[in-house]
C-alpha positions as CSV (number, residue, x, y, z in Angstrom):
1,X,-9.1,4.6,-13.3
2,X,-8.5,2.9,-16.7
3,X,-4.9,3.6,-18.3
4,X,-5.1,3.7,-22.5
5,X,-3.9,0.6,-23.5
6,X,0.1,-0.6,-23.9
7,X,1.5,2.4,-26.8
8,X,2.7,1.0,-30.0
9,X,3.0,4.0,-31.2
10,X,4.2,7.9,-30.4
11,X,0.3,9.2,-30.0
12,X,-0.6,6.2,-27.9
13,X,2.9,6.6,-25.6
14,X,1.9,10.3,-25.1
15,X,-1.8,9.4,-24.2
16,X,0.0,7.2,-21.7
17,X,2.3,10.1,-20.6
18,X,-0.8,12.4,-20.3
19,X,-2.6,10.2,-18.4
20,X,0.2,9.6,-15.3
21,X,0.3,13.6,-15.3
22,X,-3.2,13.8,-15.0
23,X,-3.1,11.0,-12.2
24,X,-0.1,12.7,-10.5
25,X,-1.6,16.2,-10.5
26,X,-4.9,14.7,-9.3
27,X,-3.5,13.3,-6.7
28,X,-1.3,15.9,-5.6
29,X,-4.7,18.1,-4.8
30,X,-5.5,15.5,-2.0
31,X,-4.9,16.1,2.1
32,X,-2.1,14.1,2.8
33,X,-4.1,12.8,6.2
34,X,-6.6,11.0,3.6
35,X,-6.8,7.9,3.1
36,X,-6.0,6.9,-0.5
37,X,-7.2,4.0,-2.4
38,X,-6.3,3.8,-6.6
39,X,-8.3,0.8,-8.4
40,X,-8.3,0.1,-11.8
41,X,-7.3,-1.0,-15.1
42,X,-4.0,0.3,-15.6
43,X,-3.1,-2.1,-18.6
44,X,0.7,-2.7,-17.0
45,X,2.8,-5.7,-16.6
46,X,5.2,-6.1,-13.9
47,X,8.2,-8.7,-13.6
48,X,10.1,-10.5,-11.2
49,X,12.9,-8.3,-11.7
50,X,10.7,-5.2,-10.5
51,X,10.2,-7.0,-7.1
52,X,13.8,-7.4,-7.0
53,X,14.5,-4.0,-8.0
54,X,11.6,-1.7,-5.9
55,X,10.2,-4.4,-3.4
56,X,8.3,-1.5,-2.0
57,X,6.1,-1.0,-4.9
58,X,6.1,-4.7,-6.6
59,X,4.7,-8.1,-4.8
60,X,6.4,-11.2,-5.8
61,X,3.6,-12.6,-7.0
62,X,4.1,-10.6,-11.2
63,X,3.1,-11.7,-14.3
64,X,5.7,-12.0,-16.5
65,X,8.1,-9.5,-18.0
66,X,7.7,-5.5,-17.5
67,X,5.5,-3.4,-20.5
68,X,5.6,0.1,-21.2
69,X,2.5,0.7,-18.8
70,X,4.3,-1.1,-16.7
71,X,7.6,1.2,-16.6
72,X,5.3,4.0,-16.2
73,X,3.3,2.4,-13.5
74,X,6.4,1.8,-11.6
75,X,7.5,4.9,-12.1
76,X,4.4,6.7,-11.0
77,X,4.3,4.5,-7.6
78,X,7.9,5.3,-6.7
């Protein structure tokens, strides 16, 4: 997959929006015995404080602090 880029504006954040729907509902249609494997570009930072906060989701090995992609991402794995 390849996320639009990090919004700066209200278009670009509802592209963003869109696009995790679209993921979601996507992946909603698959067998839950599947194996499932999501690769991409998802344009999204994660920091040290989201491997804190959701350890389940985030490896301690981030970037640097969290973007909007990156909220959105979090939110999508959780």
């Amino acid at each position: 997959v390849y996320s639009p880029v990090n919004p700066t504006t209200k278009e670009m954040a509802d592209n963003s929006d869109k696009f995790y729907a679209d993921l979601q509902e996507t992946l909603d249609r698959v067998q839950r015995a599947d194996m499932l494997i999501i690769m991409g570009d998802l344009n999204a930072r994660l920091g040290c404080q989201e491997h804190l906060n959701a350890p389940q989701c985030v490896g301690p090995f981030t970037t640097d602090v969290q973007n909007e992609n990156g909220m959105r991402l979090l939110d999508f794995c959780l």
